[in-house]
Rosetta silent file (secondary structure, phi, psi, omega in degrees, C-alpha in Angstrom):
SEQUENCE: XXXXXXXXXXXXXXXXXXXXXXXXXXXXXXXXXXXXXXXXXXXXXXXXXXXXXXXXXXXXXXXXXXXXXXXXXXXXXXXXXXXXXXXXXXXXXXXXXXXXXXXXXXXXXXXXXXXXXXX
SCORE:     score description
SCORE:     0.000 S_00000001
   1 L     0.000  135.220 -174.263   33.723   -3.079   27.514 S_00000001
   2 L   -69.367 -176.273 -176.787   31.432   -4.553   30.330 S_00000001
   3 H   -77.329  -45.620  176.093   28.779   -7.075   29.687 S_00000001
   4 H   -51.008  -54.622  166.256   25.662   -4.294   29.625 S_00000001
   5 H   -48.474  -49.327  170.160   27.494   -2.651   26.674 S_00000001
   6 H   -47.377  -65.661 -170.007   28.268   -5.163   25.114 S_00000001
   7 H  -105.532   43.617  158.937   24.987   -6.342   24.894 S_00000001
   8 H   -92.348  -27.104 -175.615   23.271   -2.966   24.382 S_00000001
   9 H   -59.417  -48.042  172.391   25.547   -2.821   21.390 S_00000001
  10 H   -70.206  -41.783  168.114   24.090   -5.955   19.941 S_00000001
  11 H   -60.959  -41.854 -153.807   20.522   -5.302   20.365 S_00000001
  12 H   -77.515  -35.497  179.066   20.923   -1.715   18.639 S_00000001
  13 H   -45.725  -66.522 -157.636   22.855   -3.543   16.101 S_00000001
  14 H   -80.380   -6.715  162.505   20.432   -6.291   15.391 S_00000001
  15 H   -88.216  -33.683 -166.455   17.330   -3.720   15.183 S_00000001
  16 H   -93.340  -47.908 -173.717   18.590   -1.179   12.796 S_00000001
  17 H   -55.051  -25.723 -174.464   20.161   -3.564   10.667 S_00000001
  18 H  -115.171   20.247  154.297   16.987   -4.970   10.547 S_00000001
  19 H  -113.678   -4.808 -175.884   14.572   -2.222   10.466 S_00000001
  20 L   -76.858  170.939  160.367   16.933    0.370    9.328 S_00000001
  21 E   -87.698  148.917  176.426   17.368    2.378    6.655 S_00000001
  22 E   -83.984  130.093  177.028   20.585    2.535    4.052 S_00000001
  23 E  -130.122  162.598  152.518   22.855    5.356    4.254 S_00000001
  24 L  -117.990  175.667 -168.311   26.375    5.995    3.545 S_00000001
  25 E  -142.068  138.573  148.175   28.826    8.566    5.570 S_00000001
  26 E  -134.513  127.681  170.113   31.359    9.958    3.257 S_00000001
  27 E   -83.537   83.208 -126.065   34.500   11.340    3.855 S_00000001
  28 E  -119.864  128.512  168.165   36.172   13.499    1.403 S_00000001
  29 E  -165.131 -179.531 -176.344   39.959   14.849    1.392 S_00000001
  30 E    61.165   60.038 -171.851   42.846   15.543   -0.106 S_00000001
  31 E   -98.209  120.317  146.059   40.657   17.608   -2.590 S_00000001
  32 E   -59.752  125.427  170.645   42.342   19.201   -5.600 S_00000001
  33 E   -79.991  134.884  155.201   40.804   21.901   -7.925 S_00000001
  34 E   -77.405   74.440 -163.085   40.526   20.806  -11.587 S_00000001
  35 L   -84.881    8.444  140.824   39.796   23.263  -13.976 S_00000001
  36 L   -54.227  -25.618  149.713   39.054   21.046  -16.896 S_00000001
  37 L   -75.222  -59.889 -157.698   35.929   20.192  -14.703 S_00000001
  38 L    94.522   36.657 -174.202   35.578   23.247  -12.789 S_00000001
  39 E  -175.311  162.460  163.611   35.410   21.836   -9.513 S_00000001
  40 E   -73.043  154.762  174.652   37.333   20.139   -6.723 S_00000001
  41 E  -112.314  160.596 -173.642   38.071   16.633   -7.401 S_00000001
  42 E  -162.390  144.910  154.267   38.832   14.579   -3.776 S_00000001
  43 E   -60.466  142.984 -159.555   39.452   11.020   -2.575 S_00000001
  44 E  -147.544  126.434  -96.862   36.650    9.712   -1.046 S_00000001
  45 E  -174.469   88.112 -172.301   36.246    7.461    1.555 S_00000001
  46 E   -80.150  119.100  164.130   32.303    5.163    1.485 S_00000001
  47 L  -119.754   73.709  177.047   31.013    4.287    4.997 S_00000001
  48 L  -106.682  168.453 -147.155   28.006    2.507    4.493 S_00000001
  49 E  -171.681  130.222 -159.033   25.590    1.624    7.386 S_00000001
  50 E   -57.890  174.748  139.797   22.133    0.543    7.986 S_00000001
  51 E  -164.729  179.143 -166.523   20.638    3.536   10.517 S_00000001
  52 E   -97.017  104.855  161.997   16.952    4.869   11.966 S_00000001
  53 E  -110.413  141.320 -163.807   16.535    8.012   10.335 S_00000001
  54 E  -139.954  165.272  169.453   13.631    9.978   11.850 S_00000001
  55 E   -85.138  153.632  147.495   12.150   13.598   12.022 S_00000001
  56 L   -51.896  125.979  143.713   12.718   15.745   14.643 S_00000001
  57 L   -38.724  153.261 -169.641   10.139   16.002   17.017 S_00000001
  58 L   -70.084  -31.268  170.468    7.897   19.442   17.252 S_00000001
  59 L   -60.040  -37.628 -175.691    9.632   20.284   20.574 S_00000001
  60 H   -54.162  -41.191 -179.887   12.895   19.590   19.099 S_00000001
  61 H   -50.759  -13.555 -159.877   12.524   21.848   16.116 S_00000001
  62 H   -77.337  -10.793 -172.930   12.015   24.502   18.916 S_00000001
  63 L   -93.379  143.315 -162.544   15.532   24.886   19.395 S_00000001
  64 L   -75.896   12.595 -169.259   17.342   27.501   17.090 S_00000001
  65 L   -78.273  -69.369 -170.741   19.660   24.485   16.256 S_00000001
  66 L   -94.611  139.659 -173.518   17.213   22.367   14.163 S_00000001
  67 L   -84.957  156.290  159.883   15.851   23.218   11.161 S_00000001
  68 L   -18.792  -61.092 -163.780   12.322   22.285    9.792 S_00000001
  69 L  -102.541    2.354  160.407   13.577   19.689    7.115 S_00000001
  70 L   -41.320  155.204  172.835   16.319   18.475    9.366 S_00000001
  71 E  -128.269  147.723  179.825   16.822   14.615   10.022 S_00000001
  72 E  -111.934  150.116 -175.989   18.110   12.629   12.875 S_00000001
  73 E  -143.562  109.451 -169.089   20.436    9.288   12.279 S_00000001
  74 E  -115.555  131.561 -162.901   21.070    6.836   14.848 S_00000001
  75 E  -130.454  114.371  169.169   23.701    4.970   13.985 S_00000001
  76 L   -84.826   89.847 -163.320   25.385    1.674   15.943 S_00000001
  77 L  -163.211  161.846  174.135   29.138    2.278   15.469 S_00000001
  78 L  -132.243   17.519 -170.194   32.015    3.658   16.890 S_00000001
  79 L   -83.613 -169.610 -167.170   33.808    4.518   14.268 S_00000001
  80 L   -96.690   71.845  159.396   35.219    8.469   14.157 S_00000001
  81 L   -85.261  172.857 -153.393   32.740   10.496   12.300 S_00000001
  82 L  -130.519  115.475  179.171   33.596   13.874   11.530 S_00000001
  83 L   -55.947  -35.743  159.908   30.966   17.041   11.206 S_00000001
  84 L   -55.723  -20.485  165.844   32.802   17.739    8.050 S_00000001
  85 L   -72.072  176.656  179.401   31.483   14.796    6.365 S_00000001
  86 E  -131.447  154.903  161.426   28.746   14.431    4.667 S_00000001
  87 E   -78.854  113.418  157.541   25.928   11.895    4.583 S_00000001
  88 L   -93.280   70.223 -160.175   23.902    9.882    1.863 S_00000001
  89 L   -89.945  136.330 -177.743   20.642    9.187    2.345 S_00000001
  90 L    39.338   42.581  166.334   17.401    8.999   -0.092 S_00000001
  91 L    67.260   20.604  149.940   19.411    9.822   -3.270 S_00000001
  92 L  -119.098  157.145  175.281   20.456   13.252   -1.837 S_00000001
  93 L  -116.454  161.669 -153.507   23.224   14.234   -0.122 S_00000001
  94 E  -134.976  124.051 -167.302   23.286   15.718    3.411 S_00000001
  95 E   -91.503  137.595  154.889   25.890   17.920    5.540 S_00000001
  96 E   -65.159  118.767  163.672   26.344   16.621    9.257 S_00000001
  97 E  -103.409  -33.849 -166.153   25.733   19.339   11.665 S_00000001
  98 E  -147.574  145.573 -177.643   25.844   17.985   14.959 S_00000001
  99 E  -122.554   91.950  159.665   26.819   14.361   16.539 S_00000001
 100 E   -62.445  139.712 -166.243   25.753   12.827   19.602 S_00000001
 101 E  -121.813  124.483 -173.079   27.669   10.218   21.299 S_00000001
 102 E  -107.913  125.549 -161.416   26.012    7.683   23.489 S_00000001
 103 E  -125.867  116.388  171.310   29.190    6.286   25.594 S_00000001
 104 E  -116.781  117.612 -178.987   29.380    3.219   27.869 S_00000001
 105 L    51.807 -127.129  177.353   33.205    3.255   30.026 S_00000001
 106 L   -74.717   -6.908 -125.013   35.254    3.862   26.950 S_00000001
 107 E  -166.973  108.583  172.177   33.424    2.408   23.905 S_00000001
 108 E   -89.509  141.040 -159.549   30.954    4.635   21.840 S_00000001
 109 E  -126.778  -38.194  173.836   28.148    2.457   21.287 S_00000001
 110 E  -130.501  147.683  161.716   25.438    4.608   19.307 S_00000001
 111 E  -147.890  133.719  162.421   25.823    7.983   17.451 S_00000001
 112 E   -70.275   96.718 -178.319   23.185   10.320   16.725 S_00000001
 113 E  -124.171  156.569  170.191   23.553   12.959   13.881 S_00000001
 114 E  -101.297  158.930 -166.612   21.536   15.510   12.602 S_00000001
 115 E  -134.825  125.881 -174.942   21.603   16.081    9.404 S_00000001
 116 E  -124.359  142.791  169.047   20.763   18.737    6.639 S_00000001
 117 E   -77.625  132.461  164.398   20.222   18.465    2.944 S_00000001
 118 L   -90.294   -7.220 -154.176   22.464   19.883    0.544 S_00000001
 119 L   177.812    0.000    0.000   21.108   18.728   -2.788 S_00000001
């Protein structure tokens, strides 16, 4: 990773952790159904991670993509999220619809998701 990545990576780092908000990313798999519950039970996999969650802007909403109550979450990581996961933010949880990846050479350096509440 060059030197500009590198230290765009570190500013975005060192702002959100310290203005950000707490979220987790959770992965879920290998899910069984239980019918003594009545539900699948799954493994679950805890990502948590400071990040800037924001509204859409009114132009953004204009697009049939984003919803009203949608949220955006910029997040300094590179790890492999997945639109099947889901997010957990402000004591609800929230399906990933769509993930931007801001990319320097090789090395994702921020990702953007939007996000809708389920619950």
């Amino acid at each position: 990773m060059g030197a500009f990545a590198t230290r765009f990576q570190k500013l975005a780092k060192k702002l959100i952790g310290k203005y950000g908000d707490n979220i987790v990313v959770v992965h879920r798999y290998d899910c069984v159904y239980s019918p003594s519950l009545g539900e699948d039970v799954c493994t679950e996999d805890l990502y948590p991670y400071k990040g800037q969650v924001t509204n859409y802007t009114t132009a953004e909403m204009a697009s049939d993509n984003v919803s009203v109550d949608d949220l955006k979450v910029i997040i300094p990581t590179e790890a492999l999220i997945n639109k099947e996961w889901e997010l957990q933010y402000d004591g609800k949880i929230w399906s990933i619809i769509d993930i931007i990846k801001v990319r320097t050479q090789d090395k994702t350096v921020i990702q953007t998701l939007q996000i809708r509440v389920l619950t």
